[in-house]
N, C-alpha and C positions, 0 to 999 in steps of 0.2 A: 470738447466740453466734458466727454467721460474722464472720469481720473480716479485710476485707485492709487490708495496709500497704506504700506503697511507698514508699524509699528509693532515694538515689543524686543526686539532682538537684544542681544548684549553679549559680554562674557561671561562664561560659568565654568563648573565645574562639573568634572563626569559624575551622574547621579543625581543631579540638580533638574528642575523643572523651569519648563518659559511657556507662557503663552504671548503666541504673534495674531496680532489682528490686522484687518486689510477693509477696509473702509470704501466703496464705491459711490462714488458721487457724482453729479451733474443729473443731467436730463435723460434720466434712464427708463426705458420701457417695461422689460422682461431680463432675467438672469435666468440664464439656462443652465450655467455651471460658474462652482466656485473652486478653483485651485491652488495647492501651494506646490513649488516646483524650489528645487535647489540646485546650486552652480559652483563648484569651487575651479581654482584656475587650472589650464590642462583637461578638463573633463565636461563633456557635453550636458545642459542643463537634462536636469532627470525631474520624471513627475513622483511627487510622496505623496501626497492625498488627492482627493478631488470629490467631489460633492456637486449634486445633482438638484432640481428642482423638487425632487420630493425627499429630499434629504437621506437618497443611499448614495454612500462613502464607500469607496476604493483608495487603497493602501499600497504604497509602496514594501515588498515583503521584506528591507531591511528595518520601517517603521512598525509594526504593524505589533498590537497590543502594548504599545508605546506611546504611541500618538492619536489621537484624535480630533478631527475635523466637524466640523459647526457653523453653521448659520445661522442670522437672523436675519430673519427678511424684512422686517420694519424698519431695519437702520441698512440694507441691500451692506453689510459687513459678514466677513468670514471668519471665524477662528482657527488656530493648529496649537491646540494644547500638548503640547512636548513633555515627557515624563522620561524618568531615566536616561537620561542625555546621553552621549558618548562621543567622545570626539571625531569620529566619521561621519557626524553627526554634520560638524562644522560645513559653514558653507554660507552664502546668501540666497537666504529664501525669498523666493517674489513669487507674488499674487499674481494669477490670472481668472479672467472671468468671459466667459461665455456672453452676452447680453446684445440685445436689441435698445437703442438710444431711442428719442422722441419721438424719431421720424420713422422708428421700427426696421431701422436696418442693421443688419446682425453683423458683427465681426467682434472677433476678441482683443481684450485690451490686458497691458499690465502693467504694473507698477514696477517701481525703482528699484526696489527690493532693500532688505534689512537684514542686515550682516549678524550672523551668530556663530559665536565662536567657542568650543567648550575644551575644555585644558584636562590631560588627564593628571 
């Protein structure tokens, strides 16, 4: 019944800004953590941000005074606002999230993920 979804991705250009959102739905209890993790093909998925219940943020040190990570917890959704893009950059980013469902049992879930691409 959990399901995230994120949205935002696209192509760009190096220098260019995106923000990607990830939206958690269903019969959710508690969010312990909200993450954005990247994957291009050949290379094992890597974590770039992640965010916590009281909203401290941990950075991957190739994003890092680049990107910024966000919640809202009234809509249980995450942001990764992306500034100064760079084609290393590229990759499909997918949500993961930390949470307790109705019945308060905890395991993590993630979405599809959303392809972004940035061109130099």
């Amino acid at each position: 019944q959990v399901q995230l979804v994120e949205s935002g991705g696209g192509l760009v250009q190096a220098g260019d800004s995106l923000r990607l959102s990830c939206a958690a739905s269903g019969r959710i209890g508690s969010i312990f953590t909200m993450a954005w993790y990247r994957q291009t093909p050949g290379k094992a998925r890597e974590l770039v941000a992640i965010i916590d219940s009281a909203s401290i943020s941990r950075y991957d040190d190739s994003v890092k005074g680049r990107f910024t990570i966000s919640r809202d917890y009234a809509k249980n959704t995450v942001y990764l606002e992306m500034n100064s893009l760079k084609p290393e950059d590229t990759g499909v980013y997918y949500c993961n999230a930390d949470l307790t469902n109705h019945e308060l049992m905890r395991r993590e879930y993630w979405g599809l993920g959303t392809l972004v691409i940035v061109s130099s």
